[in-house]
VOBA-634319 format. One record per residue (C-alpha): y, z, x. Coordinates in steps of 0.02 Angstrom, whole numbers, plus 50000, padded with zeros to 5 digits. Example, Ala and Ser with C-alpha at 12.3 -4.5 7.8 and 13.67 -1.06 7.14 Angstrom:
REM residues 2
497755039050615
499475035750684
END
This chain:
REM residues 202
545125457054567
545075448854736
543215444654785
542285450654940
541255434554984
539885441754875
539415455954926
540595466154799
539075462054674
537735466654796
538595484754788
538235500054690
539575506854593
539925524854612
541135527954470
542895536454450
542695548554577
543325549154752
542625557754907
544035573254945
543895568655133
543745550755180
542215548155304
542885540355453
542545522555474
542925514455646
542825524855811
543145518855990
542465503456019
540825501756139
541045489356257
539465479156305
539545468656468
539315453156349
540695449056247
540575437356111
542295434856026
541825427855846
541185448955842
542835455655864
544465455955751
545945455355829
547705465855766
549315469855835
549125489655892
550685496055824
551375511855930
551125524555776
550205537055697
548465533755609
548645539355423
547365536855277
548295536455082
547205544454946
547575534854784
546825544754627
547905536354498
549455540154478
549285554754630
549465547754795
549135559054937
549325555655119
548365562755275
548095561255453
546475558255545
546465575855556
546575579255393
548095585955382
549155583855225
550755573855249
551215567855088
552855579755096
553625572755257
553255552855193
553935552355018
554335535755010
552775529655046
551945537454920
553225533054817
552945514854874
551015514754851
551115521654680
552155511954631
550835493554697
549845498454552
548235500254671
546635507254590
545925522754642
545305522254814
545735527555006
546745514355121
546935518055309
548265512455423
549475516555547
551515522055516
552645516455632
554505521355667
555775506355735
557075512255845
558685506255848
558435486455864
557115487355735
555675486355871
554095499555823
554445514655954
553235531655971
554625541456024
555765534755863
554355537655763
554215556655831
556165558455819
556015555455647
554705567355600
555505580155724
557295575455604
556435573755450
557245558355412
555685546155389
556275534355281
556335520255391
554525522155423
553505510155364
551625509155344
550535494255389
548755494455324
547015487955420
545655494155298
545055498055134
543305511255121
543375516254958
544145506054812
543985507054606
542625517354637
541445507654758
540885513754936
541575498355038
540885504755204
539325496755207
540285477855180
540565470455362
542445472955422
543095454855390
542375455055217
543405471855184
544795464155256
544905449655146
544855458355010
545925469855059
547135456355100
546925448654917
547535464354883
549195464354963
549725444154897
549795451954736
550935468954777
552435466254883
553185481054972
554735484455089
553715499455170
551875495755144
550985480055215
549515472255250
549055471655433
548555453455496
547515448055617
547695435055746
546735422755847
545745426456007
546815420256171
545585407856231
545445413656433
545015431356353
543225438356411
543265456256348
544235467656203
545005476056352
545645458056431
546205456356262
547295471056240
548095468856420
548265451156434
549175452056267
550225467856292
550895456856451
551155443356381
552185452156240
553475462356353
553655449056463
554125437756357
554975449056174
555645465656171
554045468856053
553085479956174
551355479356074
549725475956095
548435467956021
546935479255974
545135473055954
544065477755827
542335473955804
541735465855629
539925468155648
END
């Protein structure tokens, strides 16, 4: 099992059991007039929807962060999880639709829920809270992450990745600078019209 620097011995086990409703674990960012970039992770913000998978085994459920159940409309992604051989835990992430040269779209992504055909969604994957039965909440966010990336060299997918990070632009003063300077920088210069999102670790 991939290690988490540590601190997955420093953690209390809480056994086979997983929470029904996973406890949100990042909200909108504060931003403090001093910014200090080695605080901050930094991801591409794909144009999608937010969805958390519920892995219990063999039964893999998916929701949204409002809790709705959408399992039925992304069958191949549960398929696809269950199928990684994860143990029992929650993984949250974003699904994203591509439109028709491939490039994540909102509006392809809606089209495709509004058509039900969803099976060229795929689902990229920033976090792990819960995992074989330990509360990973309490581990900072680039510990997590690293695990949760050990994770992912192990399973490959076609519809489920791991979502990397990247390295702070070097003029960048703020999370905000981030995200706009980057989202710029992208459509000027690729059709990928995404932004980088910043996220912080402690």
């Amino acid at each position: 099992m991939p290690s988490l620097q540590g601190a997955w011995q420093r953690l209390e086990r809480k056994g086979p059991s997983l929470p029904l409703i996973c406890p949100k674990t990042h909200s909108k960012p504060i931003f403090r007039q001093s910014f200090n970039p080695d605080d901050w992770a930094y991801e591409i913000k794909f144009d999608g929807y937010r969805i958390l998978a519920r892995i219990d085994g063999e039964r893999i459920h998916l929701f949204t962060r409002n809790g709705n159940d959408w399992t039925h409309k992304l069958p191949h992604i549960e398929k696809s999880i269950a199928a990684m051989g994860f143990q029992s835990g929650w993984l949250d992430g974003e699904v994203v639709g591509p439109n028709d040269v491939g490039v994540p779209d909102f509006q392809a992504l809606q089209n495709a829920f509004d058509s039900s055909r969803t099976g060229n969604i795929t689902y990229f994957v920033f976090d792990v809270p819960f995992y074989a039965g330990f509360d990973l909440r309490a581990v900072p966010l680039t510990e997590r992450r690293e695990f949760l990336k050990g994770l992912f060299e192990t399973r490959a997918s076609k519809t489920v990745h791991y979502s990397e990070t990247f390295d702070l632009p070097a003029k960048a003063s703020s999370p905000q600078h981030v995200a706009w300077d980057w989202k710029a920088s992208s459509a000027s210069a690729s059709p990928r019209r995404m932004s980088r999102a910043a996220r912080q670790t402690g």
